[in-house]
N, CA, C and O atoms as a Tripos MOL2 file, in Angstrom:
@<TRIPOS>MOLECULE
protein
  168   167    42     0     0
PROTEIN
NO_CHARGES

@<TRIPOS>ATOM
      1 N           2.9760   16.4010  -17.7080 N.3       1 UNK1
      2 CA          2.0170   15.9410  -16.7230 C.3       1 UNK1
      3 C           2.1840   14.4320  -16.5350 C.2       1 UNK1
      4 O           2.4470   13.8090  -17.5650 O.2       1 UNK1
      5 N           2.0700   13.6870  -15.3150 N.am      2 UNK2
      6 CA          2.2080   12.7790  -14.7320 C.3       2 UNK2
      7 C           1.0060   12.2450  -14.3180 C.2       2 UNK2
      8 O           0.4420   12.7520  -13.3480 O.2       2 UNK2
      9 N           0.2790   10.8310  -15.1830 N.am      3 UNK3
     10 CA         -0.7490   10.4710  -14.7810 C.3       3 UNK3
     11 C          -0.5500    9.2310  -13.5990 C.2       3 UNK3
     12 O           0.1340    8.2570  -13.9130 O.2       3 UNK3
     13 N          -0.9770    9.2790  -12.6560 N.am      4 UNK4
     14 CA         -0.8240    8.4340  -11.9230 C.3       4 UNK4
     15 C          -2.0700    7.0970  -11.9660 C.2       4 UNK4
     16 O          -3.2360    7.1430  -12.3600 O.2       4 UNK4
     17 N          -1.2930    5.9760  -11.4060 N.am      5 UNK5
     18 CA         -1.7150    4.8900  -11.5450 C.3       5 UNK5
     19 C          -3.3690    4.6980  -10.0670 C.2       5 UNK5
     20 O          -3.2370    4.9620   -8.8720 O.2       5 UNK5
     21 N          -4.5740    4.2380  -10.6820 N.am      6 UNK6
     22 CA         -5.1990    3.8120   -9.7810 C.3       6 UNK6
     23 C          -4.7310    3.3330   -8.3520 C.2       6 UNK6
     24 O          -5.1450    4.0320   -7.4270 O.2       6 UNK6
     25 N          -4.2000    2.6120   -8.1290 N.am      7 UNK7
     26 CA         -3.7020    1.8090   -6.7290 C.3       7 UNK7
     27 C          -2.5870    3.6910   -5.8820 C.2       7 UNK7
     28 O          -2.6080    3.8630   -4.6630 O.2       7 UNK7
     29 N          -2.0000    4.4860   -6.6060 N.am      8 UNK8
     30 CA         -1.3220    5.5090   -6.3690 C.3       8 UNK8
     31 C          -2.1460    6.0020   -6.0960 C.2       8 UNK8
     32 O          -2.3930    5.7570   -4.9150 O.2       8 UNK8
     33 N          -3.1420    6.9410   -6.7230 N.am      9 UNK9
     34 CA         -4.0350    7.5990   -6.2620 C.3       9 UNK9
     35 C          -5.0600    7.0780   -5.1930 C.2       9 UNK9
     36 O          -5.4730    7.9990   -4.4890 O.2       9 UNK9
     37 N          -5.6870    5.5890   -4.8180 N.am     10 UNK10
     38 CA         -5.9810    5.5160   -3.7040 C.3      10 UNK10
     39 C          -5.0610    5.4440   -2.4460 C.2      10 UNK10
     40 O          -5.3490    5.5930   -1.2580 O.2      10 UNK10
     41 N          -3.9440    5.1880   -3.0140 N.am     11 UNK11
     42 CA         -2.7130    5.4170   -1.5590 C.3      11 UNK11
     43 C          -2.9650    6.5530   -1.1440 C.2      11 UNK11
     44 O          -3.5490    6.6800   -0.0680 O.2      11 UNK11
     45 N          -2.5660    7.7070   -1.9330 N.am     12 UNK12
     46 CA         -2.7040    9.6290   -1.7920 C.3      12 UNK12
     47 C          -4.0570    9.7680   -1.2530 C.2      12 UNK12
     48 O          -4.1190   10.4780   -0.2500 O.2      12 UNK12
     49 N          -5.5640    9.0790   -1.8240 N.am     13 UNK13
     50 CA         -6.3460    9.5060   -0.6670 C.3      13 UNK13
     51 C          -6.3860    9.1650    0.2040 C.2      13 UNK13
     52 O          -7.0540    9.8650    0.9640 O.2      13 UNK13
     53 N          -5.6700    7.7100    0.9120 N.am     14 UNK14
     54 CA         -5.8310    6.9120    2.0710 C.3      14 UNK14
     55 C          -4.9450    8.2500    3.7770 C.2      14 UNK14
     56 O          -5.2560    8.7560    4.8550 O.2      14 UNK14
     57 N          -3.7750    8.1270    2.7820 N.am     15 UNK15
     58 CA         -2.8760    8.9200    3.7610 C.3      15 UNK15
     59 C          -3.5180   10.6270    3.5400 C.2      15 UNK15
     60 O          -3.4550   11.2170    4.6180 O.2      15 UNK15
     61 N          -3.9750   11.3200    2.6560 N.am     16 UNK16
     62 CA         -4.8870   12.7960    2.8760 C.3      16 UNK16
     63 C          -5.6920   12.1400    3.9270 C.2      16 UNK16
     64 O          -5.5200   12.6950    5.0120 O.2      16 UNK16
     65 N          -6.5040   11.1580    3.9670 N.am     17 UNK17
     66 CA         -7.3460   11.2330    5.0020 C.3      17 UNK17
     67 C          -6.5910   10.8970    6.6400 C.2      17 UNK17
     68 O          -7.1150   11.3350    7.6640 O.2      17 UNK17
     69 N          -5.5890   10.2480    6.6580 N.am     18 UNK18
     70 CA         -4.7050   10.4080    7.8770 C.3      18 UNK18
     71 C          -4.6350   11.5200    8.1200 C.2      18 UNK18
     72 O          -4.9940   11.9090    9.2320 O.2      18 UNK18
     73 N          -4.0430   12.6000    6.9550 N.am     19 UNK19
     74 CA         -3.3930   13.9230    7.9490 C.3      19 UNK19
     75 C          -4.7190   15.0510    7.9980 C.2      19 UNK19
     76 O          -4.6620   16.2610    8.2220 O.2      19 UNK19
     77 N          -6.1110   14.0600    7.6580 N.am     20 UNK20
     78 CA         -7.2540   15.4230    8.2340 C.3      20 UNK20
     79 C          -8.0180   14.3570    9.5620 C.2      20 UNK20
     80 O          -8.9020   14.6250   10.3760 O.2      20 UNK20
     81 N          -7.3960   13.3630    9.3760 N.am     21 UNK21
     82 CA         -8.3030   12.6350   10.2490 C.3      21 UNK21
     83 C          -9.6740   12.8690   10.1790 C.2      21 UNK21
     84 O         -10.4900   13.2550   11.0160 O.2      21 UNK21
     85 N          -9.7930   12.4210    8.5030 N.am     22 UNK22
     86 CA        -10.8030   11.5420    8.0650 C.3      22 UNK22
     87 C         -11.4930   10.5490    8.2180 C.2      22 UNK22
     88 O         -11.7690   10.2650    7.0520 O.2      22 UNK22
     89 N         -11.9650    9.8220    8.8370 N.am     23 UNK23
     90 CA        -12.1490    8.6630    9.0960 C.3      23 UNK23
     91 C         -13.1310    8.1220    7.9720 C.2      23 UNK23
     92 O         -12.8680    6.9770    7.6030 O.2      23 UNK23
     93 N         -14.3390    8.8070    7.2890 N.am     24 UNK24
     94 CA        -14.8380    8.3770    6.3950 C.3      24 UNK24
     95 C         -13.9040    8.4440    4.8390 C.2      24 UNK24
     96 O         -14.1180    7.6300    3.9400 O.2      24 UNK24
     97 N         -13.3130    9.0720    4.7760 N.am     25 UNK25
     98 CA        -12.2580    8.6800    3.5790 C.3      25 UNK25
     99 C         -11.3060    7.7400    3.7060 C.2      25 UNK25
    100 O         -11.0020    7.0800    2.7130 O.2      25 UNK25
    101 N         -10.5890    7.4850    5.1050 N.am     26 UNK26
    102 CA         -9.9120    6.4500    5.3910 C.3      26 UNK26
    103 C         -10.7600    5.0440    4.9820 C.2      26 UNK26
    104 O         -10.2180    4.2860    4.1770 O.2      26 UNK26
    105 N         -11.8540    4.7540    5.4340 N.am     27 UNK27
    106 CA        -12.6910    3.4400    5.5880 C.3      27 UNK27
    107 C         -12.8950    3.3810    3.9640 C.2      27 UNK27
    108 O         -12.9960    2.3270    3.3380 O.2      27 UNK27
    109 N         -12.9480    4.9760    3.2620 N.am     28 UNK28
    110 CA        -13.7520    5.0820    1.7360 C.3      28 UNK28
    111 C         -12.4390    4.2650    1.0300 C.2      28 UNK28
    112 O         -12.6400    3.8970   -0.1270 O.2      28 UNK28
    113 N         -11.4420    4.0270    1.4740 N.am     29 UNK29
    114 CA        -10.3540    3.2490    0.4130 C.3      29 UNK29
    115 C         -10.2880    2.1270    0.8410 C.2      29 UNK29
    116 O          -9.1360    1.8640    0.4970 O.2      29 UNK29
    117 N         -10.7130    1.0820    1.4300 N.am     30 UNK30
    118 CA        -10.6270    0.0330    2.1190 C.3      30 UNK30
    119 C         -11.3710   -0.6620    1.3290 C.2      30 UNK30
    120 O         -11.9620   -0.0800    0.4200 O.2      30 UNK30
    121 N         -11.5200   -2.2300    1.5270 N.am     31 UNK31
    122 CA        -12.0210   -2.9550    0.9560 C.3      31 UNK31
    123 C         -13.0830   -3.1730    2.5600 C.2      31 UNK31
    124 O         -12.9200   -2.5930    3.6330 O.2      31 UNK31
    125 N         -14.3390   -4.4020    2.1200 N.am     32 UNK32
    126 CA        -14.7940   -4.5010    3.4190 C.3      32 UNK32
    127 C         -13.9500   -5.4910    4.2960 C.2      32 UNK32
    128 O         -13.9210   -5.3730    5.5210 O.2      32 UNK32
    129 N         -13.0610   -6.7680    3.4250 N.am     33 UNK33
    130 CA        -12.7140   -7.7640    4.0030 C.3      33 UNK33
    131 C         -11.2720   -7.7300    4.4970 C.2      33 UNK33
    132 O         -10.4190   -8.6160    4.4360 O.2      33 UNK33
    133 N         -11.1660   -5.9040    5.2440 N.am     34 UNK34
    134 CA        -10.1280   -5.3440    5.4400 C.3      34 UNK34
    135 C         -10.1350   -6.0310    6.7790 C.2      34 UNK34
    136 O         -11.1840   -6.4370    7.2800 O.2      34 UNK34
    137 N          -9.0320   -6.1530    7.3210 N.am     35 UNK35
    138 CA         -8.7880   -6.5280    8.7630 C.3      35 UNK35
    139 C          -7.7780   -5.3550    9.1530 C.2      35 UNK35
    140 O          -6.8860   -5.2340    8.3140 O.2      35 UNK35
    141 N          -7.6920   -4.3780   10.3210 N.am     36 UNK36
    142 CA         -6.9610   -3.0680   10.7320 C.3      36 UNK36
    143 C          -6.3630   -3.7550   12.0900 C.2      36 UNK36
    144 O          -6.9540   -4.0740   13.1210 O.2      36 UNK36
    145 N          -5.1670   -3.8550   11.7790 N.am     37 UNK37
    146 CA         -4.2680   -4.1670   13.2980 C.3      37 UNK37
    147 C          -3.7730   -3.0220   13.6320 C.2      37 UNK37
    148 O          -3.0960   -2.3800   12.8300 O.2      37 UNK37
    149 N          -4.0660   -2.5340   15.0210 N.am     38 UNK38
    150 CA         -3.0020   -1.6980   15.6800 C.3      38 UNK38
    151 C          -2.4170   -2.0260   16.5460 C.2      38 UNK38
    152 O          -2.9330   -1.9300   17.6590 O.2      38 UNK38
    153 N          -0.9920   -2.5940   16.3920 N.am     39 UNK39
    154 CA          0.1850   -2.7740   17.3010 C.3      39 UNK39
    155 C           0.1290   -1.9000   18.3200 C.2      39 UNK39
    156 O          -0.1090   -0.7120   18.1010 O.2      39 UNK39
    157 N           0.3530   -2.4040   19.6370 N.am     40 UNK40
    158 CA          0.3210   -2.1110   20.9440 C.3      40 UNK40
    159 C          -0.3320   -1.0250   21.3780 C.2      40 UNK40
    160 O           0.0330   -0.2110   22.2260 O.2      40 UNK40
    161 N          -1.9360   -1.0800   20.3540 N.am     41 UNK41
    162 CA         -3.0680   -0.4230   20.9850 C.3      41 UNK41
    163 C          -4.1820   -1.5740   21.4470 C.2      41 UNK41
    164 O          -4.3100   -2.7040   20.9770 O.2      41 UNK41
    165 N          -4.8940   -0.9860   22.4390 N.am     42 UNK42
    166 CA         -5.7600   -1.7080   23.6010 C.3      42 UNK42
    167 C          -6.9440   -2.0590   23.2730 C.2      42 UNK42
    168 O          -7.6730   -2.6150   24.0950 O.2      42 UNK42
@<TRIPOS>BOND
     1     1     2 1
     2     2     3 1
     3     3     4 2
     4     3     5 am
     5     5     6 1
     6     6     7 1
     7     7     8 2
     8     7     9 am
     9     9    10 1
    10    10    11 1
    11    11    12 2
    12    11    13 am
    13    13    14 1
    14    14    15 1
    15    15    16 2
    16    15    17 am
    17    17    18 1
    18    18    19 1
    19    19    20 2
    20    19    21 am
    21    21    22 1
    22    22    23 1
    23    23    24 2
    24    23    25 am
    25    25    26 1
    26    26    27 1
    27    27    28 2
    28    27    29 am
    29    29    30 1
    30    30    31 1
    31    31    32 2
    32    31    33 am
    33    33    34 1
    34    34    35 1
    35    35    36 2
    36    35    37 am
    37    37    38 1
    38    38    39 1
    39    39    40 2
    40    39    41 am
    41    41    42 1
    42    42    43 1
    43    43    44 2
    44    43    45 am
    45    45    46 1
    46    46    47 1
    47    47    48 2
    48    47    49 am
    49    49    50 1
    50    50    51 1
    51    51    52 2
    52    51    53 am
    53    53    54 1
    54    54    55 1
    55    55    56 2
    56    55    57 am
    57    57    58 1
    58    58    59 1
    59    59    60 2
    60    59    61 am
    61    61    62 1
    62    62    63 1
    63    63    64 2
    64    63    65 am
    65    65    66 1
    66    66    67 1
    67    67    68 2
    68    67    69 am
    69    69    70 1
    70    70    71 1
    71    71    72 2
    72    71    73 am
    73    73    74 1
    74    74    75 1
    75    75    76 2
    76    75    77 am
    77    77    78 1
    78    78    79 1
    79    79    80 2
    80    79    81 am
    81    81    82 1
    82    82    83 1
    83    83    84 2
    84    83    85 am
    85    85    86 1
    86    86    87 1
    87    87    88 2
    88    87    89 am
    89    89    90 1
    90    90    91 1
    91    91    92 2
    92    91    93 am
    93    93    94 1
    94    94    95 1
    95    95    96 2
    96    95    97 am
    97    97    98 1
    98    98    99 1
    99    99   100 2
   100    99   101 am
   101   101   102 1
   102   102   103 1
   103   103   104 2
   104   103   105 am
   105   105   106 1
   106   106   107 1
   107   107   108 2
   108   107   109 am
   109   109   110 1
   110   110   111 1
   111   111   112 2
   112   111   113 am
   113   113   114 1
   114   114   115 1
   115   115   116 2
   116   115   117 am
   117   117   118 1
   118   118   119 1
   119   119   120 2
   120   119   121 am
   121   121   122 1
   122   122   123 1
   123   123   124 2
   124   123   125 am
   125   125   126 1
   126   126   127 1
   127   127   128 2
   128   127   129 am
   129   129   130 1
   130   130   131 1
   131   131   132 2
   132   131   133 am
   133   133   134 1
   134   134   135 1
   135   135   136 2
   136   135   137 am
   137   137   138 1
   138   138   139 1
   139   139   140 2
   140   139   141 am
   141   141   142 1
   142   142   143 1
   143   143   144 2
   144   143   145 am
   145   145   146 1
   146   146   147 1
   147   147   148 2
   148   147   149 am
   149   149   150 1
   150   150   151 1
   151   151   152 2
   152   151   153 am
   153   153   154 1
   154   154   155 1
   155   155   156 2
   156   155   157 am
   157   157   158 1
   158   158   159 1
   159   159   160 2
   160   159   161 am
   161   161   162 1
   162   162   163 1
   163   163   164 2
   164   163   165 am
   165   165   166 1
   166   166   167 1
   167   167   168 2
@<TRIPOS>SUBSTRUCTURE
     1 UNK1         2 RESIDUE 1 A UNK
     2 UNK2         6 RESIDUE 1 A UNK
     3 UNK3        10 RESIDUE 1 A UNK
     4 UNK4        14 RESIDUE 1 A UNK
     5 UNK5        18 RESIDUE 1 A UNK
     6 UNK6        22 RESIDUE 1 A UNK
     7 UNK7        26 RESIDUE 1 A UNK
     8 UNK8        30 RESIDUE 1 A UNK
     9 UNK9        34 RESIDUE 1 A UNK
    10 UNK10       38 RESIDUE 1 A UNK
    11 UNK11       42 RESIDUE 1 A UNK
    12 UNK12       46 RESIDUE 1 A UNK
    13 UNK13       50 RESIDUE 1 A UNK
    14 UNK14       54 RESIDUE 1 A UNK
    15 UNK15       58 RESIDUE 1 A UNK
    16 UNK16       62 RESIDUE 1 A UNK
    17 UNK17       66 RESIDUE 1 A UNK
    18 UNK18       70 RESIDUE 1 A UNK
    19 UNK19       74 RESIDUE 1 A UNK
    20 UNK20       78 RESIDUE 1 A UNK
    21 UNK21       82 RESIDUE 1 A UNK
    22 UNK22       86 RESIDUE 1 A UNK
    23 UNK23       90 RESIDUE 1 A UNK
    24 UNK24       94 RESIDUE 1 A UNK
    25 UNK25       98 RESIDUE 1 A UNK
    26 UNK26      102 RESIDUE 1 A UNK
    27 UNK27      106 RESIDUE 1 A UNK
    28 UNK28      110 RESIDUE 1 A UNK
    29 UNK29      114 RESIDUE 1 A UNK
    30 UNK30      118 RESIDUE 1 A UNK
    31 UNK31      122 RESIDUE 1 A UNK
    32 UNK32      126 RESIDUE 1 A UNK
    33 UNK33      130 RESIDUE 1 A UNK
    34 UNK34      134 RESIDUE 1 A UNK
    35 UNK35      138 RESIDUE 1 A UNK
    36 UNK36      142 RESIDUE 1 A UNK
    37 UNK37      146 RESIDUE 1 A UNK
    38 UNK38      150 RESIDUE 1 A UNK
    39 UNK39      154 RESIDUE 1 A UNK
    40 UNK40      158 RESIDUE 1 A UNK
    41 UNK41      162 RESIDUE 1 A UNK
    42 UNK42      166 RESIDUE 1 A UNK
């Protein structure tokens, strides 16, 4: 068995919540003094 590292396991929930389009699990791994750029969105 393979214990994974804190910072790993919030990566794995960041991107699970991409592919359910999560949005409250996405924001749930963030810090608040996150800044979100999306390149060549409006």
């Amino acid at each position: 068995m393979t214990l994974n590292s804190p910072n790993k396991e919030t990566v794995e929930r960041y991107l699970d919540g991409f592919r359910r389009t999560d949005h409250a699990q996405i924001l749930g791994c963030l810090t608040d003094d996150i800044k979100w750029t999306v390149f060549g969105a409006f």
